[in-house]
C-alpha positions as CSV (number, residue, x, y, z in Angstrom):
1,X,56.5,306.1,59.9
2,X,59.8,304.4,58.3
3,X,60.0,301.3,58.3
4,X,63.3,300.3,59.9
5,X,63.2,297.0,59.5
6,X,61.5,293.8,57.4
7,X,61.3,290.5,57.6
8,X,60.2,288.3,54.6
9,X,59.8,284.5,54.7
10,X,62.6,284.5,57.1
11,X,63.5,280.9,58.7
12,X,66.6,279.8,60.5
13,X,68.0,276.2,60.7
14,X,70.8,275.5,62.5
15,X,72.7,272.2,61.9
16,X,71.7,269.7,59.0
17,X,70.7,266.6,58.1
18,X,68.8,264.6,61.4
19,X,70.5,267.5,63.6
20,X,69.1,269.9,62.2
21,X,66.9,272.0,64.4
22,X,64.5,274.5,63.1
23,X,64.4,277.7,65.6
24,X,62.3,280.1,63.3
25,X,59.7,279.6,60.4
26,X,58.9,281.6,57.3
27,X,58.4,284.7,59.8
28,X,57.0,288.3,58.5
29,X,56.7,291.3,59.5
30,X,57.8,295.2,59.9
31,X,59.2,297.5,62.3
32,X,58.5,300.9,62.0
33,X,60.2,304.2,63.8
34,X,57.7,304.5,66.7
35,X,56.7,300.6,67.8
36,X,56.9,299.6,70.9
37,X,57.3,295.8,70.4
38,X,57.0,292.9,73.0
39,X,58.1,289.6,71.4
40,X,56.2,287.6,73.4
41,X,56.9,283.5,74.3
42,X,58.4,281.0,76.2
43,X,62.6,280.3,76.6
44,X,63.2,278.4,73.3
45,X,60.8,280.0,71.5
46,X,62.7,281.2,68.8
47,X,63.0,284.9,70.2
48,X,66.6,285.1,70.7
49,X,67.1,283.9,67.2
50,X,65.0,286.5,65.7
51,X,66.6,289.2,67.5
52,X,69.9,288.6,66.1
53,X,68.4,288.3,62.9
54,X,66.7,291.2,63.0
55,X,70.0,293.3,64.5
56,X,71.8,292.1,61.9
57,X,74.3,289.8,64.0
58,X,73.4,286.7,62.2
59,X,71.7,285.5,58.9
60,X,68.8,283.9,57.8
61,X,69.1,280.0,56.3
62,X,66.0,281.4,53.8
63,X,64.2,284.5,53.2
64,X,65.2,288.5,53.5
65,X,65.7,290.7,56.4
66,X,66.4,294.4,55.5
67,X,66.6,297.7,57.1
68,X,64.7,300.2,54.7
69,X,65.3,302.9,56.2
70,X,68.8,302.3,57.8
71,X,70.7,300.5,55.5
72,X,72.7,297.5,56.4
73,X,73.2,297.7,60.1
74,X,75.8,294.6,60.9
75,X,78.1,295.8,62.5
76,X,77.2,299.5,63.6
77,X,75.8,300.1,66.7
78,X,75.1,303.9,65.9
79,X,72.1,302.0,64.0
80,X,70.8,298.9,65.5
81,X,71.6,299.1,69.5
82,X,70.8,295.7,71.1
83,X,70.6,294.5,74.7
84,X,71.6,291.5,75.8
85,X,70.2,288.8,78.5
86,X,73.6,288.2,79.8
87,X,75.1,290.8,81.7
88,X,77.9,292.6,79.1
89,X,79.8,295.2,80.5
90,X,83.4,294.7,81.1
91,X,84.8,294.4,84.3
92,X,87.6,296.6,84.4
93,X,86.2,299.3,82.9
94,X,83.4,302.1,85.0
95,X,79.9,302.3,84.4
96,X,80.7,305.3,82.1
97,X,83.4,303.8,80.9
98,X,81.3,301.1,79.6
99,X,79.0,303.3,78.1
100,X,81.5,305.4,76.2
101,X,83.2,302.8,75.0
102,X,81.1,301.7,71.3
103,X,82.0,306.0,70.6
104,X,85.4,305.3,71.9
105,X,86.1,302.4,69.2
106,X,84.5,304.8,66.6
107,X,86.7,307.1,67.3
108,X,84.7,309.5,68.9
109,X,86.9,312.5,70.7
110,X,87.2,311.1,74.4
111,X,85.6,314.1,75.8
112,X,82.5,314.2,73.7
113,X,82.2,310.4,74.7
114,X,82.7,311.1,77.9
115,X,79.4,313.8,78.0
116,X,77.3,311.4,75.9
117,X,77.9,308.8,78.5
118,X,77.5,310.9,81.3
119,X,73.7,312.2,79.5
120,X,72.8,308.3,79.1
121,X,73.4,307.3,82.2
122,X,71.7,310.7,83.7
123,X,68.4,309.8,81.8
124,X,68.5,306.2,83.0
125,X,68.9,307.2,86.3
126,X,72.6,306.4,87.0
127,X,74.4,309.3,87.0
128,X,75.3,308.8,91.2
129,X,77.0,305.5,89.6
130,X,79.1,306.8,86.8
131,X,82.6,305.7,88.9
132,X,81.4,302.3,90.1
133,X,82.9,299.3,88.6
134,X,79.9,296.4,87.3
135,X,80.8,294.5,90.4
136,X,79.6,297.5,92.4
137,X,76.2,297.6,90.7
138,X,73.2,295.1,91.1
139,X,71.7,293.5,88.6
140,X,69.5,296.2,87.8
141,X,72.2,298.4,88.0
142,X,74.4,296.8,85.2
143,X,71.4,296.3,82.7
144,X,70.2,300.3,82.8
145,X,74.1,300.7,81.6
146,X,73.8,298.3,79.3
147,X,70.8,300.4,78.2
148,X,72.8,303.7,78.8
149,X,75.6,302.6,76.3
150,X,73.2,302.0,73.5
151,X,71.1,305.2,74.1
152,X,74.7,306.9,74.1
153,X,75.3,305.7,70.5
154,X,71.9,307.1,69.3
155,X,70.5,304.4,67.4
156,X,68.0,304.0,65.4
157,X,66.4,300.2,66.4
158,X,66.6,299.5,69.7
159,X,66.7,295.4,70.8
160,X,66.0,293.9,73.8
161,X,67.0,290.0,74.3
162,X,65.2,288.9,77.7
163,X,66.4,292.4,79.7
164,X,64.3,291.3,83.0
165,X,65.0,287.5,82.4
166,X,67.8,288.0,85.8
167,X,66.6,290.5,87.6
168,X,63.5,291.1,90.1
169,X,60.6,292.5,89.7
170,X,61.3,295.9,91.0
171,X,64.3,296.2,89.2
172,X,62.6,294.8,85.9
173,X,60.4,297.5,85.7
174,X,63.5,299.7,86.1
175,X,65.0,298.3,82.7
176,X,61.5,298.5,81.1
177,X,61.3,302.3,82.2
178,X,64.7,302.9,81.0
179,X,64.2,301.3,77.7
180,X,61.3,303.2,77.2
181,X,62.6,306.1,78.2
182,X,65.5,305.5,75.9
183,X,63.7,304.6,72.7
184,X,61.5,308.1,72.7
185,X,64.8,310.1,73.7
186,X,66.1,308.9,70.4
187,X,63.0,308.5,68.2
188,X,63.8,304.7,68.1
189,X,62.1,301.4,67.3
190,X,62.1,299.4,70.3
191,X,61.4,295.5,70.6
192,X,61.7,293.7,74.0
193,X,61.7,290.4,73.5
194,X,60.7,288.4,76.7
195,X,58.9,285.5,78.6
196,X,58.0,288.1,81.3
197,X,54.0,288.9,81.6
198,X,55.4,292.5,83.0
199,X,56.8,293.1,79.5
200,X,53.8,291.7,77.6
201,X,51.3,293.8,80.0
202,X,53.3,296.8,78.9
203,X,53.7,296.9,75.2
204,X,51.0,298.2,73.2
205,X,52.4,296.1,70.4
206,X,52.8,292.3,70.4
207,X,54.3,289.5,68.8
208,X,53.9,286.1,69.9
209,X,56.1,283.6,69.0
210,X,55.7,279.5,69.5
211,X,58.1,276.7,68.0
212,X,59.6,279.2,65.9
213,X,56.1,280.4,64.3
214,X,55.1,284.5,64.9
215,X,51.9,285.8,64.8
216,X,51.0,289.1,65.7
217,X,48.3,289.7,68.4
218,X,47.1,286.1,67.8
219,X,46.9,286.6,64.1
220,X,49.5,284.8,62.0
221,X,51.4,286.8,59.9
């Protein structure tokens, strides 16, 4: 397996002085091409924080995060694909249209976007939606786009920030299955982070986080 990507010592601080908060400690660890990860632990945990650290979107106040077998991903979503908690489709735009977009801005021909996006949103089970506008969709819906556009890109990682965290149950385990579904399509990493017991039940792999402190499976790392 590669390793896709490392964390060493990594901490985050945000603020100084008697406002500074500390959202992560000294965390370690690696994810490799085939993990199924569940970052396990309650809201203001830290998970959030290590997500965007981990796809590259912000930095670390100490210690190294690097992506062995990618390169550095900031930036390009055609190597770290990330989904947010927050729904994050544009409103104007179609459910395709949403999910071509990222090729779109890369300059991807329109047509060959158009196909990719079209196969994404096939495999997550939206193909009947591809016209709808996000205001059309539930909230189900909209998140298994969200997953279509960064299956469409072909990444590498795959990230997860709280997926379920506004949806129902039935629905939840829609974005779980599409996730899932997405990551071995690809031959991608995929961490979910989430306070959600029907993520934690589901991941063979876990990491627990608490006050900014990670262990794995109960063992610090």
């Amino acid at each position: 397996m590669n390793a896709l990507a490392m964390i060493d010592g990594v901490g985050r601080t945000f603020g100084t002085g008697r406002q500074a908060v500390v959202a992560l400690h000294d965390a370690t660890g690696t994810i490799n091409s085939e993990d199924r990860i569940a970052l396990v632990g309650r809201s203001g945990s830290g998970k959030s924080t290590l997500i965007w650290l981990l796809a590259g979107l912000d930095s670390p106040t100490r210690g190294t995060v690097t992506w062995p077998a990618l390169g550095h991903p900031r930036g390009d979503p055609f190597l770290v694909g990330t989904v947010f908690q927050a729904l994050s489709l544009v409103p104007t735009l179609t459910a395709i249209e949403n999910v071509a977009l990222p090729l779109v801005l890369h300059d991807v021909r329109r047509d060959e976007a158009h196909d990719a996006a079209m196969s994404a949103l096939d495999l997550v089970g939206l193909a009947g939606v591809a016209r709808q506008l996000p205001d059309e969709l539930s909230g189900g819906q909209s998140q298994r786009v969200a997953v279509a556009r960064v299956l469409a890109c072909h990444p590498r990682l795959i990230l997860a920030d709280e997926p379920t965290g506004r949806i129902d149950h039935d629905a939840a385990r829609g974005v779980l299955d599409a996730l899932w579904a997405a990551a071995d399509e690809v031959s991608a990493g995929l961490v979910v982070a989430s306070h959600d017991p029907l993520v934690y039940e589901r991941f063979p792999q876990r990491w627990r986080i608490r006050d900014g402190r990670v262990s794995v499976d109960g063992a610090p790392q």
